[in-house]
BALUMMI-189762 format. One record per atom (N, C-alpha, C): x, y, z; atom name; chain; residue number from 1. Coordinates in steps of 0.2 Angstrom, whole numbers, plus 2048, in hexadecimal, padded with zeros to 3 digits. Layout:
<zalos>
ZALO east north  up atom mol seq
ZALO    X     Y   Z   CA   A NUM
...
</zalos>
This chain:
<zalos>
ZALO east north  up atom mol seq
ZALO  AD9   71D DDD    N   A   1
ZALO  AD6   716 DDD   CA   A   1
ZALO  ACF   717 DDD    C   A   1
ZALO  ACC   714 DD7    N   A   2
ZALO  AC5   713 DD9   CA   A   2
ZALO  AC3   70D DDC    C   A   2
ZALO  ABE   70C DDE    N   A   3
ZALO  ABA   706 DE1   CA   A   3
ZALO  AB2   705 DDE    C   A   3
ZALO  AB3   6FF DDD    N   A   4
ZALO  AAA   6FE DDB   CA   A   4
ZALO  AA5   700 DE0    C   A   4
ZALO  AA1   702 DDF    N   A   5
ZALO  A9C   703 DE4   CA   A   5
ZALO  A94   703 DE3    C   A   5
ZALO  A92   6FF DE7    N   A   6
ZALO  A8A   6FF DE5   CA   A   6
ZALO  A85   701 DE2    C   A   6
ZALO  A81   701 DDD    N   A   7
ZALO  A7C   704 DDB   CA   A   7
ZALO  A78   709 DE0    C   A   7
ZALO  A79   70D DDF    N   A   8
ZALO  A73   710 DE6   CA   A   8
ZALO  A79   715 DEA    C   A   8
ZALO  A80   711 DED    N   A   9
ZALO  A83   713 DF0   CA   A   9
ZALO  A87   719 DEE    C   A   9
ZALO  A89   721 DF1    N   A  10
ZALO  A8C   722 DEE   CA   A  10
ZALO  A94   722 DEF    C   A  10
ZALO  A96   71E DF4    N   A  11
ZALO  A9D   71F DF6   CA   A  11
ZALO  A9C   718 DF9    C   A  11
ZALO  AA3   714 DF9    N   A  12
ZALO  AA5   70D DFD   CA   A  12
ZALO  AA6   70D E04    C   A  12
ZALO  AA4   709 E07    N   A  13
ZALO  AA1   708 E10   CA   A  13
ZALO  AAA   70A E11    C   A  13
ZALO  AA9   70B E16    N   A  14
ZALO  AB1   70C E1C   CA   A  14
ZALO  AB5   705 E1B    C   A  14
ZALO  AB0   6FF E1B    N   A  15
ZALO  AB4   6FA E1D   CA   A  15
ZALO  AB6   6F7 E15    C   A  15
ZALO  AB2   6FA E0F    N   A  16
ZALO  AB7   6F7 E07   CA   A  16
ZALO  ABD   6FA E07    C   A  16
ZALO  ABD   700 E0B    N   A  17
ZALO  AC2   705 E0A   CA   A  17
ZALO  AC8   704 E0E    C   A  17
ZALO  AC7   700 E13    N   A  18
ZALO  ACC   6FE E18   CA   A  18
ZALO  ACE   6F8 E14    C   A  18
ZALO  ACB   6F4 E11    N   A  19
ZALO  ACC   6EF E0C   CA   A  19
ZALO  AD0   6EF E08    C   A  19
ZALO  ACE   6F4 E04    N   A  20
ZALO  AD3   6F8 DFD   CA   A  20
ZALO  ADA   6F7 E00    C   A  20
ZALO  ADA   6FD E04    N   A  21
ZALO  AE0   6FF E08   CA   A  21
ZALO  AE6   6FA E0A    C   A  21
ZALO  AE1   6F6 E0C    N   A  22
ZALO  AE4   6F0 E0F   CA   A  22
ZALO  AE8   6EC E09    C   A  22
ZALO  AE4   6EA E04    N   A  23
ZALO  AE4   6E8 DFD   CA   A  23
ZALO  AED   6EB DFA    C   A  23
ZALO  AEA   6F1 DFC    N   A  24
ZALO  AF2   6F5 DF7   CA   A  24
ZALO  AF7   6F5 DFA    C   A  24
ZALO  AF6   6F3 E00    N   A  25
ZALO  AFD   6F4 E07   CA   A  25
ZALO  B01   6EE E06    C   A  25
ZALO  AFD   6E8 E08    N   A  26
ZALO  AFF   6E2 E07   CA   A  26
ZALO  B02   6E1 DFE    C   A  26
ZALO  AFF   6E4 DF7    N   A  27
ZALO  B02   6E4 DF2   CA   A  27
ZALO  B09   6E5 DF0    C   A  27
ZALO  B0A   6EE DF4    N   A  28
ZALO  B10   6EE DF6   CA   A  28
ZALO  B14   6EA DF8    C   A  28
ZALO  B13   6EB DFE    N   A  29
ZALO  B17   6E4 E03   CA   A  29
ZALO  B18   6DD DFE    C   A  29
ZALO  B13   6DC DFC    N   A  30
ZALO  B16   6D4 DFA   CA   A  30
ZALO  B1C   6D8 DF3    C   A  30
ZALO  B1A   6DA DF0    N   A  31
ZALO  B1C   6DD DE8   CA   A  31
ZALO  B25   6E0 DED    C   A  31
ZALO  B27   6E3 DF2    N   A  32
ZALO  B2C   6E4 DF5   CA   A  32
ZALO  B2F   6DE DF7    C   A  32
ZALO  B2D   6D8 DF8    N   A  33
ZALO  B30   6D2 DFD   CA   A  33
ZALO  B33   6D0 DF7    C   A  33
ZALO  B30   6CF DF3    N   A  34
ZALO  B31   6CD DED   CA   A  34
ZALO  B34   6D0 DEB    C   A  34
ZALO  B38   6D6 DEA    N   A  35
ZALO  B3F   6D9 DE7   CA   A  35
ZALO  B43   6D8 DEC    C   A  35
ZALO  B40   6D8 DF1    N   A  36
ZALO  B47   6D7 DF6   CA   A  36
ZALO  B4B   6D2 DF6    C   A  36
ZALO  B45   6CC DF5    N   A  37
ZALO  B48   6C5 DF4   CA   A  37
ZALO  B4A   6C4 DEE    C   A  37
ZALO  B4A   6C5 DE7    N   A  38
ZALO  B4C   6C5 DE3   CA   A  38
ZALO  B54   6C8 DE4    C   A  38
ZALO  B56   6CF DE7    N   A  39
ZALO  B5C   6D2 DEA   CA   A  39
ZALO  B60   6CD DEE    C   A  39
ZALO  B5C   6C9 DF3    N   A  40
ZALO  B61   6C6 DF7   CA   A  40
ZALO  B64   6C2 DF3    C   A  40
ZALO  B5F   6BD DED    N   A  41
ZALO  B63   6B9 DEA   CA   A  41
ZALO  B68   6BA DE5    C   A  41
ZALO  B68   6BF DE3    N   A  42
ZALO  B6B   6C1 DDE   CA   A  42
ZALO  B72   6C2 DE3    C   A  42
ZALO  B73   6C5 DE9    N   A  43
ZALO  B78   6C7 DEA   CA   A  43
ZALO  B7B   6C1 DEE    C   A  43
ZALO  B78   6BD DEF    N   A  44
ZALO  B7B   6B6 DF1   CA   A  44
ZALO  B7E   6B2 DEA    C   A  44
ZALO  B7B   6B3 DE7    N   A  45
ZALO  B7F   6AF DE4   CA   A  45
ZALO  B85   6B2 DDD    C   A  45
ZALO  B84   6BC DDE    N   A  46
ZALO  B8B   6BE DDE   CA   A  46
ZALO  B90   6BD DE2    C   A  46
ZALO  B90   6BB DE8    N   A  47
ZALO  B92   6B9 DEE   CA   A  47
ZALO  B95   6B1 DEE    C   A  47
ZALO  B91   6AD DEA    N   A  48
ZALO  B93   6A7 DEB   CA   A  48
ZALO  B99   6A8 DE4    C   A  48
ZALO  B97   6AB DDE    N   A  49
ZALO  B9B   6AB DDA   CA   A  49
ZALO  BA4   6AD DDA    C   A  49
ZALO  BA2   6B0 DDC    N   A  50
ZALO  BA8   6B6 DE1   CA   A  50
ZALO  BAD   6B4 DE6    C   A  50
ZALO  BA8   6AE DEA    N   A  51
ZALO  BAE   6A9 DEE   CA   A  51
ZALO  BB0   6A5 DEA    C   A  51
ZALO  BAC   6A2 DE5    N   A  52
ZALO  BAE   69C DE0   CA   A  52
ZALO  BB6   69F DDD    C   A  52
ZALO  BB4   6A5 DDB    N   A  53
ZALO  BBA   6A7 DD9   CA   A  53
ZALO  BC0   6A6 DDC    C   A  53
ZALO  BBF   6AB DE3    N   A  54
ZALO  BC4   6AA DE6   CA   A  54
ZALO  BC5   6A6 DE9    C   A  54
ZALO  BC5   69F DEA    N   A  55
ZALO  BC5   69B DEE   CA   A  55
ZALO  BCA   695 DE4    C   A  55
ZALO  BC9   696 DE2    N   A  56
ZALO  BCA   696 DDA   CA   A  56
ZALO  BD2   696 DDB    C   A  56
ZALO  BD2   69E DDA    N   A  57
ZALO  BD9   6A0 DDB   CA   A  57
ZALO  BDD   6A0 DE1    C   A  57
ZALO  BDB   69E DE8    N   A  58
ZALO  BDE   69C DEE   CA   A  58
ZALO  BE2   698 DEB    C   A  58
ZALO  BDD   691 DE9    N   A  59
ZALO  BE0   68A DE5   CA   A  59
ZALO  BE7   68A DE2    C   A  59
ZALO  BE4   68F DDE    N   A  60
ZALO  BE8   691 DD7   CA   A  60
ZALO  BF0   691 DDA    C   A  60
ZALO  BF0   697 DE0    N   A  61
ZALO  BF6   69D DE3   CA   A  61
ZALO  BFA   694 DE7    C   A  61
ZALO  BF5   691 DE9    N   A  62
ZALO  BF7   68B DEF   CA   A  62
ZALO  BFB   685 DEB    C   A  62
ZALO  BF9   685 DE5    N   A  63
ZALO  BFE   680 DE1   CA   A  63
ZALO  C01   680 DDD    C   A  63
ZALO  C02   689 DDC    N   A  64
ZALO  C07   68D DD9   CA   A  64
ZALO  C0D   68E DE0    C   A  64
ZALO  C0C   68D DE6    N   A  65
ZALO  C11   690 DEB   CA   A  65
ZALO  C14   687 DEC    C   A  65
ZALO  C0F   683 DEC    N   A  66
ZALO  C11   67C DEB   CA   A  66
ZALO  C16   67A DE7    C   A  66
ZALO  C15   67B DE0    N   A  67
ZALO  C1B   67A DDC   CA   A  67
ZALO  C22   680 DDC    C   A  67
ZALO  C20   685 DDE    N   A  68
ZALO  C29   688 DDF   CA   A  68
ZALO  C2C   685 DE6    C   A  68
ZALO  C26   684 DE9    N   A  69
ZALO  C2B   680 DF1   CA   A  69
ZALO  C2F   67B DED    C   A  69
ZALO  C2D   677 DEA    N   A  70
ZALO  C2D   670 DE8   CA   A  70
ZALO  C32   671 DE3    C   A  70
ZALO  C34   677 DDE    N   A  71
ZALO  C39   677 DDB   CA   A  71
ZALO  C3F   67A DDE    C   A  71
ZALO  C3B   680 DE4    N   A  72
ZALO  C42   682 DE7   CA   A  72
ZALO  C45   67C DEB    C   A  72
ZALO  C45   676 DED    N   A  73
ZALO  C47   672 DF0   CA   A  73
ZALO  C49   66E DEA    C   A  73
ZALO  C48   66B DE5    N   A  74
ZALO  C4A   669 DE0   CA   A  74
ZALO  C53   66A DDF    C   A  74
ZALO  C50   674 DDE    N   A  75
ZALO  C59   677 DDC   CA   A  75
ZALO  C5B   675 DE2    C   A  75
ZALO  C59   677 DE8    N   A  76
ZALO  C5D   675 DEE   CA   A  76
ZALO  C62   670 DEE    C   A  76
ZALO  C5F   66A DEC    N   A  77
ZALO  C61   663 DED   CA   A  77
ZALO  C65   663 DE8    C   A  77
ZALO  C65   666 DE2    N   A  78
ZALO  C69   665 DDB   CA   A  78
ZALO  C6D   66A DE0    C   A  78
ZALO  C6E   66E DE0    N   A  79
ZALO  C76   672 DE3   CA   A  79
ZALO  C7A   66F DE8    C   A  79
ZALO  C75   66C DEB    N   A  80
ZALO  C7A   66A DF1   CA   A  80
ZALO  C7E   661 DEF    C   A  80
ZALO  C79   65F DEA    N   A  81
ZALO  C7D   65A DE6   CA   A  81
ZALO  C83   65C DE2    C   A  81
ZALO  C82   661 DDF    N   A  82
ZALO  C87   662 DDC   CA   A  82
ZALO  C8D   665 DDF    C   A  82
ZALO  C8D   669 DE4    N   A  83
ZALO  C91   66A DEA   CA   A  83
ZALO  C96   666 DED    C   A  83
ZALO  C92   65F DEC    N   A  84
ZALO  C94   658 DF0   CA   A  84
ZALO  C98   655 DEC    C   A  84
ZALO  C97   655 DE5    N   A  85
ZALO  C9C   651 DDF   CA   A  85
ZALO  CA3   657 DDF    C   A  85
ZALO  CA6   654 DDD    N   A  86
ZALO  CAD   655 DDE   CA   A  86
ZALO  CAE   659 DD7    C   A  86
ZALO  CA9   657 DD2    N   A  87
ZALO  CAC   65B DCB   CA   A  87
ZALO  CAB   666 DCC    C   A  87
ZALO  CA8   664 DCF    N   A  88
ZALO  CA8   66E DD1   CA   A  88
ZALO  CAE   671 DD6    C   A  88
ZALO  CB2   66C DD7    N   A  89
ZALO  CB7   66D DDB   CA   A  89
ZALO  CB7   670 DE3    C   A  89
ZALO  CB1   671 DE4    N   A  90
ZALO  CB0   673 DEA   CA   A  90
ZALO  CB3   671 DF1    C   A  90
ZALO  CB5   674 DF6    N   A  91
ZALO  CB7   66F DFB   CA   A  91
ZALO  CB5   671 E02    C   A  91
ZALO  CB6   66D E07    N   A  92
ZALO  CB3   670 E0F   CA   A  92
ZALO  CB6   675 E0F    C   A  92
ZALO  CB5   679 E16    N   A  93
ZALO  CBB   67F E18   CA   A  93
ZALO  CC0   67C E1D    C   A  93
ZALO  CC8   67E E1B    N   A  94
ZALO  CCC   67A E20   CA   A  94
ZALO  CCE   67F E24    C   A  94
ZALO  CD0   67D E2B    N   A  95
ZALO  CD0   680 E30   CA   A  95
ZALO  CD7   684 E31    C   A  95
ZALO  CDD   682 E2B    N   A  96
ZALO  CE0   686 E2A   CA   A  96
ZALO  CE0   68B E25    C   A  96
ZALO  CDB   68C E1F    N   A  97
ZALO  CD9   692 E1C   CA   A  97
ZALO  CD4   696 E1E    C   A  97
ZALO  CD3   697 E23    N   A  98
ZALO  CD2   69D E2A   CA   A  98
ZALO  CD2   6A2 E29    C   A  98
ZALO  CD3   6A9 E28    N   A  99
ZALO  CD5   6B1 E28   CA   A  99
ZALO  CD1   6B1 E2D    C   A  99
ZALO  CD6   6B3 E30    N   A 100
ZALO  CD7   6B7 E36   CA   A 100
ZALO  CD9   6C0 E37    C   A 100
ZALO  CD3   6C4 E3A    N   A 101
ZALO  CD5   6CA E38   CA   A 101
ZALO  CD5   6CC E40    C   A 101
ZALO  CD7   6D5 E43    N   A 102
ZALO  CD9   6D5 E47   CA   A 102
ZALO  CD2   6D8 E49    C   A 102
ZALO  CD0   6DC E4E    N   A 103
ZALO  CCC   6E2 E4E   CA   A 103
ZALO  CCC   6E7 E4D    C   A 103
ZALO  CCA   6EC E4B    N   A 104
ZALO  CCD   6F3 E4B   CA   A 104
ZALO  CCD   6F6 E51    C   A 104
ZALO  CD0   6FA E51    N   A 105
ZALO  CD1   6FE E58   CA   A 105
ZALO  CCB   704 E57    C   A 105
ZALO  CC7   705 E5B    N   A 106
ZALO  CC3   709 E5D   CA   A 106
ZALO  CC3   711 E60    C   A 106
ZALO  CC1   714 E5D    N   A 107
ZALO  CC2   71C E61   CA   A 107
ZALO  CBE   71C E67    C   A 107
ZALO  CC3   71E E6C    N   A 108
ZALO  CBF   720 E72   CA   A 108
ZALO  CB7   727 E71    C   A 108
ZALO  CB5   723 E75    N   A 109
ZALO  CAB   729 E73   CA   A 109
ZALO  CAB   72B E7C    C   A 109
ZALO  CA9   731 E7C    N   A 110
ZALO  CAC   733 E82   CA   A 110
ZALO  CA3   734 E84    C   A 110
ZALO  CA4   730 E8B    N   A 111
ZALO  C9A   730 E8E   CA   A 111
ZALO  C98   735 E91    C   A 111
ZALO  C92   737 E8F    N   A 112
ZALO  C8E   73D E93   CA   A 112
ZALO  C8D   73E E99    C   A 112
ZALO  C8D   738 E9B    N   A 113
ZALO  C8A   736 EA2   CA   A 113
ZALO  C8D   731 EA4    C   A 113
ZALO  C90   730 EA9    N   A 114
ZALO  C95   72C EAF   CA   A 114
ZALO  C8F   724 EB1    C   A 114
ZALO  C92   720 EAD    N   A 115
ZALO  C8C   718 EB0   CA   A 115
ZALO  C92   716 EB6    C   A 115
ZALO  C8B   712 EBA    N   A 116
ZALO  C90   713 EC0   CA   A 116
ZALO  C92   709 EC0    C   A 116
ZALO  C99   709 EC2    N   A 117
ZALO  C9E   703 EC4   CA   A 117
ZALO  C97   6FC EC5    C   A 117
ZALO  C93   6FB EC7    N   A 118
ZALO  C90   6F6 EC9   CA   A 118
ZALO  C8B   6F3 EC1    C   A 118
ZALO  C8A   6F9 EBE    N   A 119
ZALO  C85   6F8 EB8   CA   A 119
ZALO  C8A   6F5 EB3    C   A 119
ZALO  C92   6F8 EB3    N   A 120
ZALO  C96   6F9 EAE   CA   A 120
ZALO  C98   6F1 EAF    C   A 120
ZALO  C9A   6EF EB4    N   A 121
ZALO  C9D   6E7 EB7   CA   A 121
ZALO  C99   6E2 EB2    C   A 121
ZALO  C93   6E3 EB3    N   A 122
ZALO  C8C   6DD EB3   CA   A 122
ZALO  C8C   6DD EA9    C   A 122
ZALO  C8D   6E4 EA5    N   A 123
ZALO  C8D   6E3 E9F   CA   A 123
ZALO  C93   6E3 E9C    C   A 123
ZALO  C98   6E4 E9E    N   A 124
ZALO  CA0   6E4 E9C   CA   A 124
ZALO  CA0   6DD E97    C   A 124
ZALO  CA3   6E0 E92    N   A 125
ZALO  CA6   6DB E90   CA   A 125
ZALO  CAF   6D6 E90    C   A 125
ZALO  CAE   6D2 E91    N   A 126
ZALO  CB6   6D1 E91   CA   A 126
ZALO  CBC   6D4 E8C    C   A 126
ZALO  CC1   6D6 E8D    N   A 127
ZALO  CC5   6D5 E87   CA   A 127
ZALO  CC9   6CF E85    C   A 127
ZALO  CC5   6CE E7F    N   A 128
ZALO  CCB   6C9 E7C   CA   A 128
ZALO  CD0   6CB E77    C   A 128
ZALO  CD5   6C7 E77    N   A 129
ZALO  CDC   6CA E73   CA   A 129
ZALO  CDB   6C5 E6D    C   A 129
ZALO  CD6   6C1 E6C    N   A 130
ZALO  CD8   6BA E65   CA   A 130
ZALO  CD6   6BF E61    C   A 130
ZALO  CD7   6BD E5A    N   A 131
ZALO  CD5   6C0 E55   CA   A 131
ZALO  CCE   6BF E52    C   A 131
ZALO  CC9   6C2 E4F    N   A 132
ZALO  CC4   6BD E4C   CA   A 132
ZALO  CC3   6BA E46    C   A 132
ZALO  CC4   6B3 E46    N   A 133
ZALO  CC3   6B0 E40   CA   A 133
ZALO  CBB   6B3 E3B    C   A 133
ZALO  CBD   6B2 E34    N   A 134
ZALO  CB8   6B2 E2E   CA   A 134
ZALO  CB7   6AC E2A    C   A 134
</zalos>
């Protein structure tokens, strides 16, 4: 860095030089804040871009999910209309076409450990001898 300096003088007082100095620090600095800020706004507003998007396709996926609700209830209602007319021949279930099955008999499992009469009362299950409907 040169500096001007007086006729006569052969070097610059302490305090041009603190001057200088001072001159190029703050150049810096500002020439620095000034890329910084340039970066913050750049990345704001990648950032703004980016939720625009995705706030875009939120939209998109939310009235896309709106319409298949809207047509899965559509079919709903068609089947069960149709279910209702008598041309599909369909009918209630009537309480005498039943099947009735029995239960299968179970192979004895032989326990490791003896549970004792008090635990066994409280979880027992009854026997019942009806058959179970399907």
């Amino acid at each position: 860095m040169v500096l001007p300096t007086a006729p006569g003088l052969d070097s610059p007082s302490p305090a041009v030089r603190r001057l200088a100095q001072l001159h190029l620090v703050s150049s810096v600095l500002a020439v620095s804040l000034v890329a910084l800020a340039l970066v913050s706004y750049g990345t704001s507003v990648y950032i703004n871009r980016q939720l625009n998007q995705v706030n875009q396709k939120l939209n998109r996926l939310q009235r896309n999910e709106q319409q298949l609700t809207t047509a899965n209830e559509v079919l709903k209602n068609h089947l069960a209309q149709q279910v209702e007319g008598s041309e599909m021949g369909f009918q209630p279930p009537q309480p005498n076409s039943v099947i009735f099955l029995k239960p299968a008999q179970q192979a004895a499992v032989a326990m490791p450990t003896p549970v004792p009469t008090s635990f066994v009362g409280r979880l027992a299950v009854p026997k019942v001898d009806v058959p179970l409907g399907y």
